[in-house]
C-alpha positions as CSV (number, residue, x, y, z in Angstrom):
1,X,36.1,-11.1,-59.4
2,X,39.9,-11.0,-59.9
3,X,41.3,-14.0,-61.1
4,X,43.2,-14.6,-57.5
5,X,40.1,-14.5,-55.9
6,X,38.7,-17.9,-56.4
7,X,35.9,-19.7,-55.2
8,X,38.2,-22.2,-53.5
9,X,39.9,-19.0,-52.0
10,X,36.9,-17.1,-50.9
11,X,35.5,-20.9,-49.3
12,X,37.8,-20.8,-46.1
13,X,36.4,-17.2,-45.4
14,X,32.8,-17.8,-45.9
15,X,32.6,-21.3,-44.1
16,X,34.0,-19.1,-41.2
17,X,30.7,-16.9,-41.3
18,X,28.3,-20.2,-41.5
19,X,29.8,-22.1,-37.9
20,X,28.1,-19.2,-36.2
21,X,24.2,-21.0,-35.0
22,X,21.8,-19.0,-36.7
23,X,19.2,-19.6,-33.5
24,X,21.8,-18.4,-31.2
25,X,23.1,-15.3,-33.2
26,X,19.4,-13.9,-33.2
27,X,18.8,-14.4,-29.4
28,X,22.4,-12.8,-28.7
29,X,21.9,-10.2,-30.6
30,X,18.2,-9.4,-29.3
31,X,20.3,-8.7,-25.9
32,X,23.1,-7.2,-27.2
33,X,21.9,-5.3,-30.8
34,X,25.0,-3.5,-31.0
35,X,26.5,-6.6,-32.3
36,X,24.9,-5.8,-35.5
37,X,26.7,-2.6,-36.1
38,X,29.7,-4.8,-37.0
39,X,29.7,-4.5,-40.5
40,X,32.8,-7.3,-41.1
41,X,30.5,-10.7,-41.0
42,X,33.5,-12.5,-40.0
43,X,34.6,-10.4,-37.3
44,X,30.5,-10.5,-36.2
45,X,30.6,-14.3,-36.5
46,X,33.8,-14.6,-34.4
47,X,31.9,-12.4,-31.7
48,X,28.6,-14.7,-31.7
49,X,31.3,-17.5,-31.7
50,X,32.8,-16.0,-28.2
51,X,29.6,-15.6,-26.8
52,X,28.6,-19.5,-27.5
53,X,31.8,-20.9,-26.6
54,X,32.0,-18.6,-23.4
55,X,28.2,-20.6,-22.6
56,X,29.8,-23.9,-22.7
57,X,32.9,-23.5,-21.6
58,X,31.3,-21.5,-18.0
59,X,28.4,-22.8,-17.7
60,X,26.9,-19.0,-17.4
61,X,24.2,-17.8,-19.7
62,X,24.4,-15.0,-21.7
63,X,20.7,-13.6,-20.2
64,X,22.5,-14.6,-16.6
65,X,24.7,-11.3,-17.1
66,X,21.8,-9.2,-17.1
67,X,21.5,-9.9,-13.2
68,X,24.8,-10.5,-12.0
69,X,26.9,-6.8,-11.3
70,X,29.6,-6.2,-13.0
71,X,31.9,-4.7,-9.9
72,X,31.7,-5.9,-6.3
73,X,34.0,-3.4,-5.3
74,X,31.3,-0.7,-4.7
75,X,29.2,-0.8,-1.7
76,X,25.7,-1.6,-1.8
77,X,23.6,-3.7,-4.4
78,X,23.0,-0.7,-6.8
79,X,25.3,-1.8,-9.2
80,X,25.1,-1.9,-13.3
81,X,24.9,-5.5,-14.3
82,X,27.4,-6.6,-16.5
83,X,25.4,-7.0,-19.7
84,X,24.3,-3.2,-19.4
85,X,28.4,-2.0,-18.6
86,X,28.9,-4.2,-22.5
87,X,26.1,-2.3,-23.8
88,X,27.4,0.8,-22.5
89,X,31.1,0.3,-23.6
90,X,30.2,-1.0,-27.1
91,X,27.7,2.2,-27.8
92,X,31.0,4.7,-26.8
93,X,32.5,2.7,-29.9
94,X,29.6,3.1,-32.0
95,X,29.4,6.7,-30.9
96,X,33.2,7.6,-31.7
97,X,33.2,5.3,-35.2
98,X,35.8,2.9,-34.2
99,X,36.3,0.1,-35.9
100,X,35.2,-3.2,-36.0
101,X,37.9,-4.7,-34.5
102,X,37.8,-2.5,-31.4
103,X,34.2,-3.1,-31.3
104,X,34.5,-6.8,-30.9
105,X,36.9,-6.8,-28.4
106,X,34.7,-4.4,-26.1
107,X,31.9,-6.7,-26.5
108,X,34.2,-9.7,-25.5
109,X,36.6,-8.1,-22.6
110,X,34.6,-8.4,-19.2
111,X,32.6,-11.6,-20.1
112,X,35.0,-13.6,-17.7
113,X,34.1,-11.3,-15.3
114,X,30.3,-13.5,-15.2
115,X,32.1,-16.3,-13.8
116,X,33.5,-14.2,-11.1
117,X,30.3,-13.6,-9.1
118,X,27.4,-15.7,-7.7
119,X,24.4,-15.4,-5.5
120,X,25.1,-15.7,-1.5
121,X,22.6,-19.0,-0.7
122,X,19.3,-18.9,0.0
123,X,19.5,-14.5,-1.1
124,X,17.8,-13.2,-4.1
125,X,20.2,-10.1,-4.8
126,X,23.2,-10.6,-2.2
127,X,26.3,-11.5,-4.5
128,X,29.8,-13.0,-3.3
129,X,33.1,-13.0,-5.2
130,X,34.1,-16.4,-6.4
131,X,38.0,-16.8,-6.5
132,X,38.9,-17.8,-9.6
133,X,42.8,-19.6,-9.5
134,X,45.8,-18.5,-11.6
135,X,44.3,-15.8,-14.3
136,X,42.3,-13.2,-14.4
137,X,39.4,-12.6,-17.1
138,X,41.0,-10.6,-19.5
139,X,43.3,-13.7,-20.0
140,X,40.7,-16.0,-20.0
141,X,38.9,-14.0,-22.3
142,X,41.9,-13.5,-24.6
143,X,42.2,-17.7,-24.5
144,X,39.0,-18.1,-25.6
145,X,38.7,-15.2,-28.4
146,X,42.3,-17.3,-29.8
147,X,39.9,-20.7,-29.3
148,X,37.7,-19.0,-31.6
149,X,40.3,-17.5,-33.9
150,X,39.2,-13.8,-33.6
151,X,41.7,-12.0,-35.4
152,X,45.1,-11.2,-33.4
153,X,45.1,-7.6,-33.4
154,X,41.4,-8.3,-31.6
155,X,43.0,-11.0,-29.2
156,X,45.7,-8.7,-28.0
157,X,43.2,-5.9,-27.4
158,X,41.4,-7.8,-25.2
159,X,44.3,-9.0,-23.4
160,X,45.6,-5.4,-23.0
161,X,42.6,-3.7,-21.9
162,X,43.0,-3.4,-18.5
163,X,45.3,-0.4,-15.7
164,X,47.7,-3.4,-15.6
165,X,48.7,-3.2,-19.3
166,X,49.3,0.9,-19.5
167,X,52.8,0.4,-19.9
168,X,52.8,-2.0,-22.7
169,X,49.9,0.1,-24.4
170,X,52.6,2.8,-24.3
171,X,55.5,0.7,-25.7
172,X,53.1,0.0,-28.5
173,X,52.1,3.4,-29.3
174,X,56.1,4.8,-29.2
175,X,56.4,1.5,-31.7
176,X,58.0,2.7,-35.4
177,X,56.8,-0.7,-36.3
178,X,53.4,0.0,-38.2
179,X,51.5,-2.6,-36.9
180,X,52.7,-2.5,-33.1
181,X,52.1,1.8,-33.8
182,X,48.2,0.5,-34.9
183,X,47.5,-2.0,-32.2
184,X,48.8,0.0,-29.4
185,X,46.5,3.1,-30.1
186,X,43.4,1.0,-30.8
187,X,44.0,-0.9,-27.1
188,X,44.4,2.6,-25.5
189,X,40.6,3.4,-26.9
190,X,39.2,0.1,-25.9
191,X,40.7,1.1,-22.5
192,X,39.8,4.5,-22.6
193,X,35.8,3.4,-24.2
194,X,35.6,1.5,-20.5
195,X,36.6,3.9,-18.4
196,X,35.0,6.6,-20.2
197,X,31.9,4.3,-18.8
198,X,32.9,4.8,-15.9
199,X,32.9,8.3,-15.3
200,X,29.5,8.4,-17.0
201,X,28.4,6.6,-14.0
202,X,30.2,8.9,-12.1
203,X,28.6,11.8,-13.5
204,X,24.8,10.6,-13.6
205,X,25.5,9.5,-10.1
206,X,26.5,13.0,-9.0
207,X,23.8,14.6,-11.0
208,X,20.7,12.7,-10.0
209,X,22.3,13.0,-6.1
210,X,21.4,16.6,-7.1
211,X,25.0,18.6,-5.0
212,X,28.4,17.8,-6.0
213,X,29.0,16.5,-3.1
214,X,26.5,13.5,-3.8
215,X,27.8,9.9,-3.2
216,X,29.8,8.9,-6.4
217,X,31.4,5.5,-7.7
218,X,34.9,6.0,-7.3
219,X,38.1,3.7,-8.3
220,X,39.0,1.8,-6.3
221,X,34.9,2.4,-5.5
222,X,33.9,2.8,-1.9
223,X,30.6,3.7,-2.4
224,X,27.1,3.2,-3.2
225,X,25.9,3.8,-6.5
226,X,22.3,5.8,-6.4
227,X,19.3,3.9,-8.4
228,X,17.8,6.8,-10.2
229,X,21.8,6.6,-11.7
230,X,20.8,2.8,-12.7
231,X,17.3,3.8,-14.6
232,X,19.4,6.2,-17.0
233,X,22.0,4.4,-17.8
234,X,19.6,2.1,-18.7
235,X,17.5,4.4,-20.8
236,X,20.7,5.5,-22.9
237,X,20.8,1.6,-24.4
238,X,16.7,1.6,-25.1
């Protein structure tokens, strides 16, 4: 160990990595094992950290976002649930080797999006939009990932992640600034990693509707998404 790197240095660091709840971490990441390809334990404990404070701060269970869809702008109840869209985005940065950083803040982005949805009474699969007042979830999301101290660069990914933020994605990248240069191309593959999603849906759609001409999730969507499209999306996070 270099002589700058002291215990008393090192201690802020590793006390970050013990505030995650071991019981917790283990029955997050049983849902969502591509948590455990973070390699940074910080960065992983920050993301467990999210996930925990997201409970209590919502109210919605993690294992809730398994059932709830994660669009109601397609027609029709066949539509991905939430927790399988994370899965989905967080295995395109697996695939591609991105880095850590852009992995947490795929697996952090949509959570919000949980909040925004709830059964219609007395149905078992009918879901309504829930208004929610002033911001949308990508800033709530990028609140609570500060809350939490995630890294910046991770923060601002988040908050940048959606159509609305192309333009200052762009500014970013055209940035001679280093670190402005850095964070705007890593936002523009978290952005590209969830849309990339969904034109896999798109294509699975078309291709187990068996003609091009199949019924197809489109943006905005309009229409239904087929079932057999459902099971193999799920297969590809078995």
């Amino acid at each position: 160990m270099a002589a700058a790197e002291t215990k008393d240095n090192l201690l802020p660091n590793w006390e970050r990595t013990q505030l995650c709840n071991p019981e917790f971490q283990l029955k997050l990441t049983r849902l969502i094992p591509e948590i455990d390809y973070i390699e940074d334990e910080i960065i992983k404990a920050g993301v467990v950290k999210f996930y925990q404070a997201f409970e209590e701060q919502t109210g919605v269970q993690t294992t809730e976002l398994a059932q709830k869809p994660y669009t109601l702008k397609a027609a029709g109840g066949n539509i991905p649930d939430l927790l399988l869209k994370t899965r989905l985005i967080a295995r395109q940065a697996i695939l591609n080797n991105l880095s850590d950083e852009v992995l947490a803040a795929l697996l952090c982005m949509d959570l919000f999006k949980g909040e925004e949805v709830e059964l219609v009474e007395g149905s078992e699969n009918e879901w309504k939009q829930v208004e929610i007042p002033s911001k949308g979830h990508a800033i709530r999301a990028f609140e609570l990932a500060k809350k939490v101290e995630l890294s910046e660069k991770i923060c601002q990914m988040i908050k940048l992640h959606g159509t609305e933020s192309a333009e200052e994605r762009q500014r970013l990248m055209a940035s001679k600034n280093k670190d402005e240069y850095q964070l705007g191309w890593e936002a523009e593959r978290v952005f590209k990693a969830d849309f990339d999603v969904h034109d896999m849906i798109k294509l699975f759609n078309r291709a187990r509707g068996g003609n091009a001409d199949a019924k197809t999730i489109t943006w905005p969507p309009e229409e239904l998404i087929l079932p057999p499209t459902i099971q193999a999306l799920r297969e590809l996070v078995l």
